[in-house]
Structure formats: structure tokens, C-alpha cells
N, CA, C and O atoms as CSV, one atom per row, in Angstrom:
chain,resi,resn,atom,element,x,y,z
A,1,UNK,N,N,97.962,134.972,107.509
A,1,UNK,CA,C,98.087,135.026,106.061
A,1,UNK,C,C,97.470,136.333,105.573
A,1,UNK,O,O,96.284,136.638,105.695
A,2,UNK,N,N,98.443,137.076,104.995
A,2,UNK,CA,C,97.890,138.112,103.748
A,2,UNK,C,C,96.516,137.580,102.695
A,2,UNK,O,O,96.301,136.444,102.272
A,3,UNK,N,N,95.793,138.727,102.491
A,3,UNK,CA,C,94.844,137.903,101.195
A,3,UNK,C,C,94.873,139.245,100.957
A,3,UNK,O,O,94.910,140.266,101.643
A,4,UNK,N,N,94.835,138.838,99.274
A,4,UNK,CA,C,94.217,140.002,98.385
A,4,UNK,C,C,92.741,140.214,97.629
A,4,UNK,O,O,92.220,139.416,96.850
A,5,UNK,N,N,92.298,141.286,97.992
A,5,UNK,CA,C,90.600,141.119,97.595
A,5,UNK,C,C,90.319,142.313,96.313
A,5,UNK,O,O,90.098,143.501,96.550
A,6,UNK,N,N,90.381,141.721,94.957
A,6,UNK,CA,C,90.428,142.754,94.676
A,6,UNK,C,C,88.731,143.020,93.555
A,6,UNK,O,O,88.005,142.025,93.552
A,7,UNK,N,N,88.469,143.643,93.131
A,7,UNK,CA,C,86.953,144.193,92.496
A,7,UNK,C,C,86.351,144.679,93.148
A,7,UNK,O,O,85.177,144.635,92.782
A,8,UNK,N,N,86.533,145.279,94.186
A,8,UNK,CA,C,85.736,145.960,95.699
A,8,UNK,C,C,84.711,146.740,95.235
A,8,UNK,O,O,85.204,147.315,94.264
A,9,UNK,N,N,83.290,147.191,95.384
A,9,UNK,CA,C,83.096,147.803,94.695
A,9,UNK,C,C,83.633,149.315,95.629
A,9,UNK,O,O,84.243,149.338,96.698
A,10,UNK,N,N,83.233,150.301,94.925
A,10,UNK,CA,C,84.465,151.352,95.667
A,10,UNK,C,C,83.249,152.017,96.717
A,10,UNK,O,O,83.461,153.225,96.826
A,11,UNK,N,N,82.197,151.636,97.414
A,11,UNK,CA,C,81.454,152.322,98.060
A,11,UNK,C,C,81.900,151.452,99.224
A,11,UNK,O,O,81.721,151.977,100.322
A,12,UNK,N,N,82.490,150.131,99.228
A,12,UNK,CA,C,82.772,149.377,100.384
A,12,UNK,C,C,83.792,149.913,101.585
A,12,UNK,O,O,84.906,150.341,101.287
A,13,UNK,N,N,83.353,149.862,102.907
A,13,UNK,CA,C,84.161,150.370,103.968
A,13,UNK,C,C,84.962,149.013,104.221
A,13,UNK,O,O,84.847,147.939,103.630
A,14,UNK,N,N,85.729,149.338,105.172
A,14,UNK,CA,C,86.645,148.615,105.909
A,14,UNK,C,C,86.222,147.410,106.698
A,14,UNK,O,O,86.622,146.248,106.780
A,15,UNK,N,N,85.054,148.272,107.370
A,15,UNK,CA,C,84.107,147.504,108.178
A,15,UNK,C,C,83.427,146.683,107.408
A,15,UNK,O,O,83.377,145.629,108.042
A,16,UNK,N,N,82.855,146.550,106.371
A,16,UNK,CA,C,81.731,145.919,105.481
A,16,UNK,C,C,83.194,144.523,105.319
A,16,UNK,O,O,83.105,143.308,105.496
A,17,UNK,N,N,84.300,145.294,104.963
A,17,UNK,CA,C,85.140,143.997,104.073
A,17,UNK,C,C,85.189,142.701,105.327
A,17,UNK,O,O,85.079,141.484,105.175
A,18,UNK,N,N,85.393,143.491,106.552
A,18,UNK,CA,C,85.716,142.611,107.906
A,18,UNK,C,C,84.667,141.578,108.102
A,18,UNK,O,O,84.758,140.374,108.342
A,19,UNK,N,N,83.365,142.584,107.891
A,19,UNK,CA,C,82.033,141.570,108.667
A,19,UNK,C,C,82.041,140.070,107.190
A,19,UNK,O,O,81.763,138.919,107.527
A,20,UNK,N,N,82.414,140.429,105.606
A,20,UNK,CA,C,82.264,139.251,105.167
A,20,UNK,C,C,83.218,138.534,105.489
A,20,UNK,O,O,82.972,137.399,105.081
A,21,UNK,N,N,84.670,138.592,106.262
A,21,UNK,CA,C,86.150,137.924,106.000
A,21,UNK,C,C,85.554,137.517,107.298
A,21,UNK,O,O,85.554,136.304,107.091
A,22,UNK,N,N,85.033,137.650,108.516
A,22,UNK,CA,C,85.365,136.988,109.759
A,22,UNK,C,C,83.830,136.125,109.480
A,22,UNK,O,O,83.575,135.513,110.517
A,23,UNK,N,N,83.107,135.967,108.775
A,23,UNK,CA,C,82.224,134.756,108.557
A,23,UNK,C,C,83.239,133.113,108.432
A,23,UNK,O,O,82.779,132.028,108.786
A,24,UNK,N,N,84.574,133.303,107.884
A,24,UNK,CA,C,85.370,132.303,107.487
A,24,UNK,C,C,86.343,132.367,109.089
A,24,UNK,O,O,87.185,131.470,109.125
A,25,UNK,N,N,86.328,133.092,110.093
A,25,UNK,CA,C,87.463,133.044,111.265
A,25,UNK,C,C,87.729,134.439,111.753
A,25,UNK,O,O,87.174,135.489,111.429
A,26,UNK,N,N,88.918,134.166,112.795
A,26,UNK,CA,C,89.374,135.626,113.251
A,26,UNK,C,C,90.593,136.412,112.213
A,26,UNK,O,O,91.529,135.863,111.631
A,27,UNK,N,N,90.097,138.333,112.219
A,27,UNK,CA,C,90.514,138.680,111.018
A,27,UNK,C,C,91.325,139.683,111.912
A,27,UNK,O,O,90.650,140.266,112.760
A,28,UNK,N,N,93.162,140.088,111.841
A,28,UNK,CA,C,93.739,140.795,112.421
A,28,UNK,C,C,93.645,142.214,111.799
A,28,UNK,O,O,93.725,143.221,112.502
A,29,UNK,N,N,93.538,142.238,110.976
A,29,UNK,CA,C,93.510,143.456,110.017
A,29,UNK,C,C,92.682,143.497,108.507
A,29,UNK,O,O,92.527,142.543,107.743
A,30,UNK,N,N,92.170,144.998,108.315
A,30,UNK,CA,C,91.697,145.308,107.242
A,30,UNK,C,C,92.368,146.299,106.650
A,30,UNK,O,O,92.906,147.152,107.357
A,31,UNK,N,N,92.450,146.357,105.276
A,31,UNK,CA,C,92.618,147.780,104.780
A,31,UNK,C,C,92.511,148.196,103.120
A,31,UNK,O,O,93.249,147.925,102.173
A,32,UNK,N,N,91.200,149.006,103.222
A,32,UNK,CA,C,91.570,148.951,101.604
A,32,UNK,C,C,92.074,150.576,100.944
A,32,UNK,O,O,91.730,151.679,101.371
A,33,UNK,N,N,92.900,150.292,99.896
A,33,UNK,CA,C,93.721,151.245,99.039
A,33,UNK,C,C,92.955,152.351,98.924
A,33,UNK,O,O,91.725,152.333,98.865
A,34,UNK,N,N,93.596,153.255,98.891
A,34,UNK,CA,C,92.941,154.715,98.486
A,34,UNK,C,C,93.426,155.730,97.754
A,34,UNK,O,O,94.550,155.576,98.233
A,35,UNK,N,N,93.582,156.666,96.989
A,35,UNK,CA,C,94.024,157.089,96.373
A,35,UNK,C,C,94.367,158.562,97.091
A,35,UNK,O,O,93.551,159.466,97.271
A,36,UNK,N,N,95.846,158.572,97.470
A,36,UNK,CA,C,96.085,159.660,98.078
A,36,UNK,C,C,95.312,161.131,98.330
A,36,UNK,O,O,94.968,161.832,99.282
A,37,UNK,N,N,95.258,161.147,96.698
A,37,UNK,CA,C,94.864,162.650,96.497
A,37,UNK,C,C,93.285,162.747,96.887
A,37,UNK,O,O,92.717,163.427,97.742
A,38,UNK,N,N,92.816,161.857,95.981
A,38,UNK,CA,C,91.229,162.091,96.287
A,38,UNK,C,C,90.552,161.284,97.647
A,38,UNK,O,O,89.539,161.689,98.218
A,39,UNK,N,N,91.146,160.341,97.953
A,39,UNK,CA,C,90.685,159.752,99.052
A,39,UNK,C,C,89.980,158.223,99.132
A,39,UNK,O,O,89.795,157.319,99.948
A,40,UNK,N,N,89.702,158.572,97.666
A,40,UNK,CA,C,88.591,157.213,97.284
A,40,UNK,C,C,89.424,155.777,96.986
A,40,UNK,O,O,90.562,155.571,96.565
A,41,UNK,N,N,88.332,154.880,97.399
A,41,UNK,CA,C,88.586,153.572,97.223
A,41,UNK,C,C,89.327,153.406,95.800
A,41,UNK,O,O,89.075,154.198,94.892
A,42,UNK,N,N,90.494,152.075,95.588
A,42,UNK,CA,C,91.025,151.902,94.367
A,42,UNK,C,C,90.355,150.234,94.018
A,42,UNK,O,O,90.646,149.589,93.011
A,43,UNK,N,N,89.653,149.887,94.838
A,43,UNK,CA,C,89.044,149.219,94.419
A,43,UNK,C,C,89.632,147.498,94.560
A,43,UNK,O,O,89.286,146.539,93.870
A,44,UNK,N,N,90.648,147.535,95.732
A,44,UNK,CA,C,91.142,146.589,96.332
A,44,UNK,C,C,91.478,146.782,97.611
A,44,UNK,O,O,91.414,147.787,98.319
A,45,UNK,N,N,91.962,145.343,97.881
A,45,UNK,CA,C,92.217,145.784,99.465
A,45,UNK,C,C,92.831,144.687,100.102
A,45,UNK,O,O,93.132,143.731,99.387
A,46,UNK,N,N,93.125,144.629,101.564
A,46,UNK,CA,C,94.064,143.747,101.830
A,46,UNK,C,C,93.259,143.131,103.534
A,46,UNK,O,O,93.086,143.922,104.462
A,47,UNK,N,N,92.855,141.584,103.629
A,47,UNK,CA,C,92.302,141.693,104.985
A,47,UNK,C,C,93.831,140.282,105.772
A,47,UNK,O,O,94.461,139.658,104.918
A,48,UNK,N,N,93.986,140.162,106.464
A,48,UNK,CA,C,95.205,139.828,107.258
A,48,UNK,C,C,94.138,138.677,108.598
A,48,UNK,O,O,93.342,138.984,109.485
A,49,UNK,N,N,94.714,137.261,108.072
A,49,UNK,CA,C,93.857,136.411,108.987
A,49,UNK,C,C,95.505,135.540,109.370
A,49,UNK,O,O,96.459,135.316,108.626
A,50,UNK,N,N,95.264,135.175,111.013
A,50,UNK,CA,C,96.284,134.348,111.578
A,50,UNK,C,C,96.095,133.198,111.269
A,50,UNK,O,O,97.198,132.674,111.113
A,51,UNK,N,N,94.995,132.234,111.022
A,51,UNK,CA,C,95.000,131.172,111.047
A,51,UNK,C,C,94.861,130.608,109.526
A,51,UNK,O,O,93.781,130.908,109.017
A,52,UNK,N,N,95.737,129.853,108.703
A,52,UNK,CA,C,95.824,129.812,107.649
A,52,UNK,C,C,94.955,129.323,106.855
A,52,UNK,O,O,94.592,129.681,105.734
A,53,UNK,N,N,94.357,127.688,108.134
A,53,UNK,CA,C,93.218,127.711,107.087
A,53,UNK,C,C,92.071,127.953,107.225
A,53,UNK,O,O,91.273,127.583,106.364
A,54,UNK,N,N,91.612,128.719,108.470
A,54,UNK,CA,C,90.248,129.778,108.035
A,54,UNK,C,C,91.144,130.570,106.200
A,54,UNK,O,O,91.012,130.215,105.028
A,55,UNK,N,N,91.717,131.344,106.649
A,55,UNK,CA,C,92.320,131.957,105.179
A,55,UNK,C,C,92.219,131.317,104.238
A,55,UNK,O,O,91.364,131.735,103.458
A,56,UNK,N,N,92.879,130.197,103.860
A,56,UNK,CA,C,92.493,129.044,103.089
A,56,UNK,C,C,90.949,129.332,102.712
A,56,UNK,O,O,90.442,129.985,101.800
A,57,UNK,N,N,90.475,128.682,103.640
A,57,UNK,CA,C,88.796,128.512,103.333
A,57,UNK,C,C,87.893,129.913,102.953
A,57,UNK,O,O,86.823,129.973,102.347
A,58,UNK,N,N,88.647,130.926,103.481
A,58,UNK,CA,C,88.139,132.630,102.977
A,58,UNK,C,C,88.256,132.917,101.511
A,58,UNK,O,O,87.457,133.593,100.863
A,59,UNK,N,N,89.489,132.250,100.994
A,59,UNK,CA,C,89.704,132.504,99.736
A,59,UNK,C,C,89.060,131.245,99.023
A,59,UNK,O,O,88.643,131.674,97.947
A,60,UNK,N,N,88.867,130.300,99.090
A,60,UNK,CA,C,88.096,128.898,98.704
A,60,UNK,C,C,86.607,128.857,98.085
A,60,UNK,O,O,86.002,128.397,97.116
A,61,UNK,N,N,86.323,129.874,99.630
A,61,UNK,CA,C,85.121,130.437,99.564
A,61,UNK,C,C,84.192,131.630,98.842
A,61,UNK,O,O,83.044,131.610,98.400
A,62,UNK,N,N,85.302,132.773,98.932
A,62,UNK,CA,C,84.646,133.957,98.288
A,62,UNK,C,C,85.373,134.655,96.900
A,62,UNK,O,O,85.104,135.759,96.427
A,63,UNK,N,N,86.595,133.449,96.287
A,63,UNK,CA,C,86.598,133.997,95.399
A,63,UNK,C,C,85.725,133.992,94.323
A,63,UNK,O,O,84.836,133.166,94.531
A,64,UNK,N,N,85.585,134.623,93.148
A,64,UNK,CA,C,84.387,134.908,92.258
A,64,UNK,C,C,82.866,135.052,92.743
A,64,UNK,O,O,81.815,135.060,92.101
A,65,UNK,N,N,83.061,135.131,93.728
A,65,UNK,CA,C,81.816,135.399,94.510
A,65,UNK,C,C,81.118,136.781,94.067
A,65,UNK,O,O,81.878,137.630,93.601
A,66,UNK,N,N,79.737,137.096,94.166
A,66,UNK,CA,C,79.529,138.492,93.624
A,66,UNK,C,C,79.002,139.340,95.372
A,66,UNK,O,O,78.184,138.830,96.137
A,67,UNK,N,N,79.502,140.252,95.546
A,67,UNK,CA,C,79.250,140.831,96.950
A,67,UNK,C,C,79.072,142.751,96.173
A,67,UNK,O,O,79.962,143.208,95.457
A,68,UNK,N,N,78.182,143.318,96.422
A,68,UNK,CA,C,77.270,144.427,95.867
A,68,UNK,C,C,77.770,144.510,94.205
A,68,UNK,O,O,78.683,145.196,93.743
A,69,UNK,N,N,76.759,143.481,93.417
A,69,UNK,CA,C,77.085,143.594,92.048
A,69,UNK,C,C,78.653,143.591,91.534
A,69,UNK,O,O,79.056,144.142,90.510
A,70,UNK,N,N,79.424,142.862,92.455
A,70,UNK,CA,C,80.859,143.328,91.665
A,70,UNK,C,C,81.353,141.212,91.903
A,70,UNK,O,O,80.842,140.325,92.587
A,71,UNK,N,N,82.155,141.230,91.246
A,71,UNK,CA,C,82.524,139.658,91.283
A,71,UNK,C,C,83.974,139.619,91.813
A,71,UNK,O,O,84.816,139.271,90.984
A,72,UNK,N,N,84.297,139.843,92.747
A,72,UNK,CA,C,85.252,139.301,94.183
A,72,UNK,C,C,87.130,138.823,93.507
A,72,UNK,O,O,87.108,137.600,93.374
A,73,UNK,N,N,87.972,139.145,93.266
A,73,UNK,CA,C,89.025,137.843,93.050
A,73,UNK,C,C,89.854,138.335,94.346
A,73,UNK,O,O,90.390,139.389,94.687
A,74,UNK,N,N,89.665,136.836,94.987
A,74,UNK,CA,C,90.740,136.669,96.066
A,74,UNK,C,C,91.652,135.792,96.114
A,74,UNK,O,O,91.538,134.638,95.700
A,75,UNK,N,N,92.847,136.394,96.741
A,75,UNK,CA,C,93.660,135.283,96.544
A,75,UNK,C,C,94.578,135.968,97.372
A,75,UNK,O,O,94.554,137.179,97.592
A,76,UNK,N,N,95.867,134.669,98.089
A,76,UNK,CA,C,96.458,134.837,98.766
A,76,UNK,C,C,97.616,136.068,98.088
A,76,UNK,O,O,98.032,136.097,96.930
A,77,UNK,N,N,97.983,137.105,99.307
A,77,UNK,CA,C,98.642,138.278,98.380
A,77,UNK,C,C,99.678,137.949,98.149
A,77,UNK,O,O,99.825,136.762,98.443
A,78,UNK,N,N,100.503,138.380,97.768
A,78,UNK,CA,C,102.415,137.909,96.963
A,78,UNK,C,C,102.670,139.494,97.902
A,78,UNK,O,O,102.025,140.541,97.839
A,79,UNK,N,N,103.740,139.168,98.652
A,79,UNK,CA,C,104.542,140.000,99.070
A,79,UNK,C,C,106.017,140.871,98.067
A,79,UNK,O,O,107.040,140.279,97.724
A,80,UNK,N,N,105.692,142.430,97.772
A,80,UNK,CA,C,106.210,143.066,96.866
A,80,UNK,C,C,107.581,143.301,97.265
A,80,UNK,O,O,107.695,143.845,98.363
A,81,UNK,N,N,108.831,142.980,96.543
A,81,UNK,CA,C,110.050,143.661,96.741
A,81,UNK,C,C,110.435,144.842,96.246
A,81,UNK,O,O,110.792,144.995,95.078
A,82,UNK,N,N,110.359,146.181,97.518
A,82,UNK,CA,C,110.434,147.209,96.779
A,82,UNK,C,C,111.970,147.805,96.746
A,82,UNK,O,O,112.309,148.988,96.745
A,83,UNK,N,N,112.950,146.403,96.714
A,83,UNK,CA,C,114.081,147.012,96.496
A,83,UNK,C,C,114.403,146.622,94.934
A,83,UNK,O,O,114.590,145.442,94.639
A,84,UNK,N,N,114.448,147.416,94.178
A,84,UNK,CA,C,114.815,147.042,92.498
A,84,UNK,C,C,115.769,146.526,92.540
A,84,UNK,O,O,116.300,146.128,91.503
């Protein structure tokens, strides 16, 4: 399952997002947004768990949660159609 994590605060690595998402299970992927030009965090991000309901319970668990002063919304991501 996709999840979307978004209020990141923007000093958060990849690694930091992993070590809180695999407290809930095993996590296949991390990745958070960046802004081409400058490089920097946009302040969301995307972590990718196989088993649905660790995922389940990741998002159960840490949404509105506050993780470095910022308050967390997670939720399972919606897959974008980028054909208009």
C-alpha cells in the first residue's frame, strides 16, 4: 500500500521518515518530494508498505500525530491519472 505523509517538517530525511513507518512493519520504499530547482523538501512524501495492515495500522496510528513540532496527515495515497 501507497501512504501519503504529508506536513513533513522540511528538515526531515528519507531515513528519519523510514525509522518512524517501520515501527508499524516492513517498509519497501521511501520518498519525499523536492523541489526540482532548489532541492528542498516540499514538505510531503510518500512511504510504500506491502502488508496492508501494518499500513492500515501506520496510518491509524500516526495520523495527526506531532513528529518535530509539525502535526503529521496520513493517509492512504489516491493514485493520480495523468492522462487528461
Amino acid at each position: 500500500m501507497k501512504i501519503y505523509i504529508g506536513n513533513l517538517a522540511y528538515k526531515m530525511s528519507e531515513n528519519d521518515l523510514k525509522n518512524i513507518f517501520t515501527a508499524y512493519g516492513e517498509v519497501t520504499s521511501v520518498r519525499i518530494i523536492t523541489d526540482k530547482f532548489t532541492g528542498r523538501s516540499k514538505g510531503f512524501g510518500f512511504v510504500e508498505m506491502p502488508n496492508s495492515t501494518e499500513a492500515t495500522n501506520a496510518i491509524n496510528g500516526l495520523n495527526n500525530t506531532e513528529v518535530a513540532q509539525r502535526t503529521l496527515k496520513v493517509n492512504e495515497a489516491i493514485e493520480r491519472n495523468n492522462n487528461n
